[in-house]
C-alpha positions in Angstrom: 9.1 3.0 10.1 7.6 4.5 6.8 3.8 3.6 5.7 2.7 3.3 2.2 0.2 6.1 4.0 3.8 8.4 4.0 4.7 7.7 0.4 4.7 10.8 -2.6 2.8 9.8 -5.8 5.7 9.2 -8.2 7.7 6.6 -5.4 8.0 3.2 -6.0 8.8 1.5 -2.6 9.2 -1.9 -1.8 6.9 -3.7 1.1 8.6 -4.9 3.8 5.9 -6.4 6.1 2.3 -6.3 6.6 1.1 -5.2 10.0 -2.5 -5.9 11.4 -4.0 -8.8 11.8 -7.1 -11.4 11.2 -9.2 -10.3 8.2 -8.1 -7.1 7.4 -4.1 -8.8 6.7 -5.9 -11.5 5.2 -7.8 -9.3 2.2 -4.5 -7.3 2.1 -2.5 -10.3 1.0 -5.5 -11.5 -1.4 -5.1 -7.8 -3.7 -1.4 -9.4 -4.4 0.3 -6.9 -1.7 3.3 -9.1 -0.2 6.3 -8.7 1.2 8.8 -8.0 -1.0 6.6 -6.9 -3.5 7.4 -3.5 -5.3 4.6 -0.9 -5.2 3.8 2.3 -7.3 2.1 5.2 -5.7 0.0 6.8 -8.8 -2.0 9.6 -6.8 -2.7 10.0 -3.6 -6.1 12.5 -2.5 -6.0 15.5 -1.6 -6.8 14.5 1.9 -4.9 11.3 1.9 -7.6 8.8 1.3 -7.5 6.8 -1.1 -4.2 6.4 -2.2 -4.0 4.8 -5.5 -1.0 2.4 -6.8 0.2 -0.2 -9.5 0.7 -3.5 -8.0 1.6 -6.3 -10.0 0.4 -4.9 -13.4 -3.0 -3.5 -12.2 -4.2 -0.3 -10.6 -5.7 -0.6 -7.0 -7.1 1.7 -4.9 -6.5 1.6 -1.2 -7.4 3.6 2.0 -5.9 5.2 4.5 -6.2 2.9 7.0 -5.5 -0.3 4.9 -2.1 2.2 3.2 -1.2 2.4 7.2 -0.7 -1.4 8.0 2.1 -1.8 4.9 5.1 -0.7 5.9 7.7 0.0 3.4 11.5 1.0 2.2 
């Protein structure tokens, strides 16, 4: 199981499902990342948090945590 937490800066990966639950899913799903959904992984921090992509035609930063819950392929 690869993370969006895993993923290089230069990858686009597609989402595959959304782990977590409640709230945290919830908002997740609300910044327009959804299964099936392609993502691109701009830059990623030197220590991994935030980890900042393109998502349907705007630029979102994410953290670590959140980047954990989306798994990807």
């Amino acid at each position: 199981m690869q993370t969006l937490k895993t993923a290089k800066p230069g990858d686009t990966v597609r989402v595959t499902k959304i782990t977590g639950a409640g709230a945290v899913k919830h908002r997740i799903m609300e910044m327009g990342i959804t299964n099936g959904i392609e993502v691109y992984v701009r830059k990623v921090a030197p220590l991994g948090d935030p980890v900042e992509i393109t998502v349907r035609g705007y630029e979102l930063s994410l953290r670590k945590a959140d980047a954990e819950l989306i798994e990807i392929a």
